[in-house]
C-alpha positions in Angstrom: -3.8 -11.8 -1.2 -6.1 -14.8 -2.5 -5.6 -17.8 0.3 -7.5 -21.0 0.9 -9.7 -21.7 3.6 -6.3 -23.3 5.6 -4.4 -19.9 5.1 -2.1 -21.6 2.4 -1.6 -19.3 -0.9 -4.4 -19.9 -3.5 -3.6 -20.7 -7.3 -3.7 -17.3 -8.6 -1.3 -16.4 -5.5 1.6 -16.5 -7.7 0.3 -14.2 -9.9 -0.7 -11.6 -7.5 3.2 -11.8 -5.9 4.3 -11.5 -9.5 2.6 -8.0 -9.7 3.5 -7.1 -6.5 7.5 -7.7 -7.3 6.6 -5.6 -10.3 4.9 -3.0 -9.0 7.4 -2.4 -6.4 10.4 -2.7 -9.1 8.4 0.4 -11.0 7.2 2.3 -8.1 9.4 1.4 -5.1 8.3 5.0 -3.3 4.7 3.1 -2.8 4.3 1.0 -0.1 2.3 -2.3 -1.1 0.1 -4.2 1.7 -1.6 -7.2 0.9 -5.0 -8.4 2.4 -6.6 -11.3 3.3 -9.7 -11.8 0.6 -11.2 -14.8 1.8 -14.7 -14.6 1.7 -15.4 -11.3 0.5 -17.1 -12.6 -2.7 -19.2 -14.3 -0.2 -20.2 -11.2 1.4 -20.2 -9.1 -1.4 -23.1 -11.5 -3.0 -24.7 -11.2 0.4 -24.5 -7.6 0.3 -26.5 -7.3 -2.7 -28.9 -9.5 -1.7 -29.8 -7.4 1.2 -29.6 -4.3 -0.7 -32.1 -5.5 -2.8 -30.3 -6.0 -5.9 -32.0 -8.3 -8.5 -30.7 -11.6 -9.6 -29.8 -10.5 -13.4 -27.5 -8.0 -11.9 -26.2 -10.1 -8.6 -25.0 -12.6 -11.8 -22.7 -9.8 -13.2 -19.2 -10.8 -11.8 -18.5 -7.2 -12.3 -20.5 -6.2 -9.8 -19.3 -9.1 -7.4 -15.7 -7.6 -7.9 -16.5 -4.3 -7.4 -18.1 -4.6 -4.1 -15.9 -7.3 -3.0 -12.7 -4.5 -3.4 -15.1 -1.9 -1.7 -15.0 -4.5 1.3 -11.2 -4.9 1.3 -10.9 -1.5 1.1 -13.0 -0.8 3.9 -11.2 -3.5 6.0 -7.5 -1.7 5.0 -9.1 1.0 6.2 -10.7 0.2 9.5 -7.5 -1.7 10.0 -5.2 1.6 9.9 -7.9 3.6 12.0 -9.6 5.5 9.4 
């Protein structure tokens, strides 16, 4: 779930509920848990730094997004003590 920095919904919040109501209206047998995303961009551009990415590729907001949902996975996860 995209918040703000003062844990107050973000402006693409609405969107993301929208989906979820969706979702759930079209497959109501799978459960739906949100997660905080604050900072994972953050990280994620961090990660490839360290990893020795190079800056063409870092720039690719593809490859921002995938790592940042690898680190929200990871944090689901961890979270349910996998």
């Amino acid at each position: 779930m995209p918040k703000q920095l003062n844990n107050t919904d973000s402006e693409t919040a609405p969107a993301v509920r929208k989906f979820i109501e969706s979702f759930i209206k079209n497959f109501p047998e799978i459960p739906i848990q949100t997660m905080d995303e604050r900072f994972t961009s953050s990280i994620a551009q961090q990660a490839m730094i360290d990893g020795g990415m190079k800056k063409k590729n870092r720039q690719v907001k593809g490859n921002v997004d995938k790592i940042s949902a690898t680190l929200i996975l990871q944090d689901y996860l961890q979270i349910k003590g996998y």
